[in-house]
N, C-alpha and C positions, 0 to 999 in steps of 0.2 A: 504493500500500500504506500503509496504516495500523501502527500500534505497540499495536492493542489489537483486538479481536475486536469484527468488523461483521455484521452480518445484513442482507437484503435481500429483499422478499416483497409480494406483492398477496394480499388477503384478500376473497375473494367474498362480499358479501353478501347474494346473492340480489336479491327483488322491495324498493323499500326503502321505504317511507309515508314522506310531508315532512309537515314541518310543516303544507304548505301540503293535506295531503290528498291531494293527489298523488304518484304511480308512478315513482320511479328503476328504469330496468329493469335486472334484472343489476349492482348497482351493485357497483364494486369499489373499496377503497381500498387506495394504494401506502403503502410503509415502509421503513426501514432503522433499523436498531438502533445502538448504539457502546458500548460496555461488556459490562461480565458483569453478569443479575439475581442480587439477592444471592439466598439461602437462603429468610430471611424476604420476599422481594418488598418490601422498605422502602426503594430508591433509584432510584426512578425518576421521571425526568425526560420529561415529555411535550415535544416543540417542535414545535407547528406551523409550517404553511410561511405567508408572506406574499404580497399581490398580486402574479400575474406571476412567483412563483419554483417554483422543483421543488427537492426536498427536498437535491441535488446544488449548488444557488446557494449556498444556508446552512451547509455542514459549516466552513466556514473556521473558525467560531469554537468546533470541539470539538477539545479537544486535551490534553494533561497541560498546558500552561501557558497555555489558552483562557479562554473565557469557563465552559466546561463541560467539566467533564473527565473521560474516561470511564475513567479510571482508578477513581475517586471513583463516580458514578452512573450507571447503565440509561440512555440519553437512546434514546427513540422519537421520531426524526423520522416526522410521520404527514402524507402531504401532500393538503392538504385538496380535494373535489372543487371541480370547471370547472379546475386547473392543468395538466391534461394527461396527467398521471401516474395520477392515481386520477380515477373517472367523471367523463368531461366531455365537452359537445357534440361537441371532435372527434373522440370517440371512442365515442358512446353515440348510435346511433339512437336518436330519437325523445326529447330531451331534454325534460323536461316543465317545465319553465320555471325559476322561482328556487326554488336550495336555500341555505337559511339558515346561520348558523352555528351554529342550535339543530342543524340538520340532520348538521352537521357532525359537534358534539363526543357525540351521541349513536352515528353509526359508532364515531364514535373509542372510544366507551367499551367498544363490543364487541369492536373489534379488540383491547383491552386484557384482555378478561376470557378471549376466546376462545385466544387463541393463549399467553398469559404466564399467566391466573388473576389476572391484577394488580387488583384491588380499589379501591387506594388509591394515591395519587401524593403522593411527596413536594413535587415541584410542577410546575407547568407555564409552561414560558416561553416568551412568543412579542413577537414584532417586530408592529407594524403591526396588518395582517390577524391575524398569529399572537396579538398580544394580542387582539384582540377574543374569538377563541376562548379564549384565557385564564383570559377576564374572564367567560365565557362557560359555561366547566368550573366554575368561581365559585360561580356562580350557580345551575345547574342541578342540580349534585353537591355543595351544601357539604359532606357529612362523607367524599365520594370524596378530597381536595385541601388536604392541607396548605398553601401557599403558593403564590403564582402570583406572576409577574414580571412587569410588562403596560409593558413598552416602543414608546413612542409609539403608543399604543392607549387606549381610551377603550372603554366600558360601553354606551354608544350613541352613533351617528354623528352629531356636529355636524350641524345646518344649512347651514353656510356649508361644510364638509367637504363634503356633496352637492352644493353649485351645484359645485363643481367636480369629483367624480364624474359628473356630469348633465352637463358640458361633454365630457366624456369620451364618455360612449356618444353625445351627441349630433352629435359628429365619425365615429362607426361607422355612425351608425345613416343619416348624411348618404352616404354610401358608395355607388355606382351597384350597388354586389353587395352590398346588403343588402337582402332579402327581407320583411322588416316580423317585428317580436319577436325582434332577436336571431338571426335566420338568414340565412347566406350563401352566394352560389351562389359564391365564389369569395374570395381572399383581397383586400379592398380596400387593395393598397399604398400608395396614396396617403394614405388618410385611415389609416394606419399609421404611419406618417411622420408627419403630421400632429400624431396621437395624443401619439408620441414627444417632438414640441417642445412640445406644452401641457403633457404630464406635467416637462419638463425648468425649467421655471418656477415649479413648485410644489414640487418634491422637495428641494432648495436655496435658499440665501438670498441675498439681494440681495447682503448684505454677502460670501458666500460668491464669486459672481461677482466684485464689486467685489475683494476679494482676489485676483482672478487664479487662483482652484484648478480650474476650466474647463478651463484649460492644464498643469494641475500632472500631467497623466498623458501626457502626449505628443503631444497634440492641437498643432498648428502654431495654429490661428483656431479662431473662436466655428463656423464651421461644419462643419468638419472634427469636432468635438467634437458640435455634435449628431447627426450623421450615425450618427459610431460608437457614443457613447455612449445615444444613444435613439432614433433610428428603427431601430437594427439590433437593440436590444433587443427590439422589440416586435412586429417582422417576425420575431423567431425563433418567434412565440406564432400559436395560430389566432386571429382577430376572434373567433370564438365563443364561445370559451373566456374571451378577456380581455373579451369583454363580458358575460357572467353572473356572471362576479367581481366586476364591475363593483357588479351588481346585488344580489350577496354583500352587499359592502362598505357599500351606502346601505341597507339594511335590516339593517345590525347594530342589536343592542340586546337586553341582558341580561332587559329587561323582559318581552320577548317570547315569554311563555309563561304558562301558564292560571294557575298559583297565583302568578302577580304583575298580572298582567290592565292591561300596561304602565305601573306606577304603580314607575319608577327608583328612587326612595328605598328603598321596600319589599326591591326586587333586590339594592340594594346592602347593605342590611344585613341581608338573610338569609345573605351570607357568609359564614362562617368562618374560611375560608382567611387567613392572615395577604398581606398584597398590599402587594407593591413598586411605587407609580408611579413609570414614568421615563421621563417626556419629555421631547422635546429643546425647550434653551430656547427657540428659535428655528422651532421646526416649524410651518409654515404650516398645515398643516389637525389634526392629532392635538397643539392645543391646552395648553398648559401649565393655561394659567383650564378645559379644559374638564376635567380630573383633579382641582386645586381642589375645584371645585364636588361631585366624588365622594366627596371626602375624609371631610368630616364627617357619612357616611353610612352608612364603613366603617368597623367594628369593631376590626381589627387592621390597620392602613395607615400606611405611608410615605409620603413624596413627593420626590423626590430626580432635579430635572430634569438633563438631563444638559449643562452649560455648553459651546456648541459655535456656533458659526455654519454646521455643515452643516444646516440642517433637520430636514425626517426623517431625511435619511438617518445622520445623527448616533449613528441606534439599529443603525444597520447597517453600521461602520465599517470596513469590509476594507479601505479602504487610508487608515485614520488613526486613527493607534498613539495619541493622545492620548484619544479617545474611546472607544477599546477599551478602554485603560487604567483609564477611568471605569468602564464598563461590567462588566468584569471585577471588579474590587475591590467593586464595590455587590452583586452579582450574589452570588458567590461568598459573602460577608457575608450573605447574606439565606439562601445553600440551608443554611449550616452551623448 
């Protein structure tokens, strides 16, 4: 139980056109709400979900003394499709191949208009994947989106962010039960497992291990800890699902759409949206230089990396109060 009024609902959206010209059938996207809309509809908070989570991973940080307080704003967690929850492979015959984050935040915007009337967003914050989409609403909606938050997220995916995406499906797609494209006759535990220890070298920082915080949650040894903490992560997920996410993630890019005809600068400063970066010092792939580089592109932008030796996971801190602390104080400054 909560201290503040929740909503929870799947929204049909029919036959769905992608980006790519292609047919989502029946697509549906999942949600849950946390607050009251106000009167005027002027306080709501979008949060996408991130790679590998359902919209239930991320509430830690909504609370009256969170990151988000639904005391204070509307927050629509909307969880974005292949996560399991709203349209994905394990759950959608006949998955028509990669759905974009253009893909995305166009459901997202009906689910907004359809069921709340909601027009306009005070802002949109997301983690990771969640900032891409973010960065994403940005771009495609400037006069929808007062502010966006875009924690350890980035406007288009690195290079070197994809060699290790591409190492990633290339561990699935090596899998005796994978079918060729992303289809499987079965769940490949091994290259599950597998998945879990390349993702657990990338998500964290050397100095992080070196520090000993591997152990810092109860793990006895280094293997006991990858066991629990990421092969069982990702054995909770279909391959299917985490491999079109996959394929999500390496095809981000704000540019990717006809009235910017992927020319990033353009994308970037057709913003409006005032836009918080905040990446973590330390993040191996969602880059501190690669937000830089966005900087003097955007109109109304901060940069405010977040000082941490966790990595990525520095933007997603449920169990380190020092980083939340960060996160909250910046956060909260930026929606008022």
């Amino acid at each position: 139980m909560t201290g503040w009024p929740t909503e929870t609902g799947r929204l049909p959206l029919g036959d769905l056109r992608l980006q790519s010209g292609a047919v989502l059938p029946d697509a549906v996207l999942g949600w849950k709400t946390h607050g009251t809309l106000s009167p005027t509809r002027d306080n709501v908070v979008l949060y996408p979900t991130s790679y590998g989570a359902q919209h239930p991973d991320l509430e830690w940080l909504i609370g009256p003394d969170g990151v988000l307080d639904p005391g204070r704003w509307f927050i629509v967690q909307v969880d974005m499709f292949t996560n399991g929850l709203s349209s994905s492979p394990s759950n959608t015959p006949g998955w028509p191949g990669l759905v974009t984050a253009w893909d995305n935040v166009h459901a997202q915007r009906r689910l907004l208009l359809e069921l709340w009337g909601i027009e306009h967003l005070h802002a949109v914050y997301g983690w990771s994947m969640g900032a891409q989409q973010a960065y994403h609403w940005a771009a495609l909606f400037p006069e929808a989106v007062a502010r966006i938050v875009v924690n350890c997220g980035s406007a288009r995916t690195a290079t070197h962010n994809q060699v290790f995406l591409r190492s990633l499906m290339a561990t699935l797609e090596a899998a005796p039960q994978h079918l060729g494209d992303g289809h499987f006759d079965g769940q490949p535990t091994a290259a599950l497992r597998a998945f879990g220890r390349i993702y657990a070298g990338w998500a964290v920082t050397q100095d992080w291990y070196r520090a000993g915080l591997h152990l810092a949650g109860g793990a006895p040894d280094l293997e006991t800890y990858l066991r629990t903490d990421w092969e069982e992560r990702y054995l909770r997920r279909a391959a299917a699902d985490l491999y079109w996410q996959l394929r999500t993630w390496d095809a981000g890019d704000i540019s990717r759409d006809e009235r910017y005809g992927g020319d990033l600068p353009k994308a970037l400063a057709a913003i409006q949206a005032r836009v918080l970066l905040m990446p973590g010092s330390t993040d191996l792939y969602f880059r501190v230089a690669d937000n830089e580089a966005e900087l003097p592109h955007l109109r109304h932008a901060e940069l405010r990396p977040i000082p941490s030796i966790w990595g990525h996971r520095a933007g997603n801190p449920m169990a380190n109060p020092a980083d939340a602390a960060f996160i909250r104080a910046e956060v909260r400054r930026w929606l008022e």
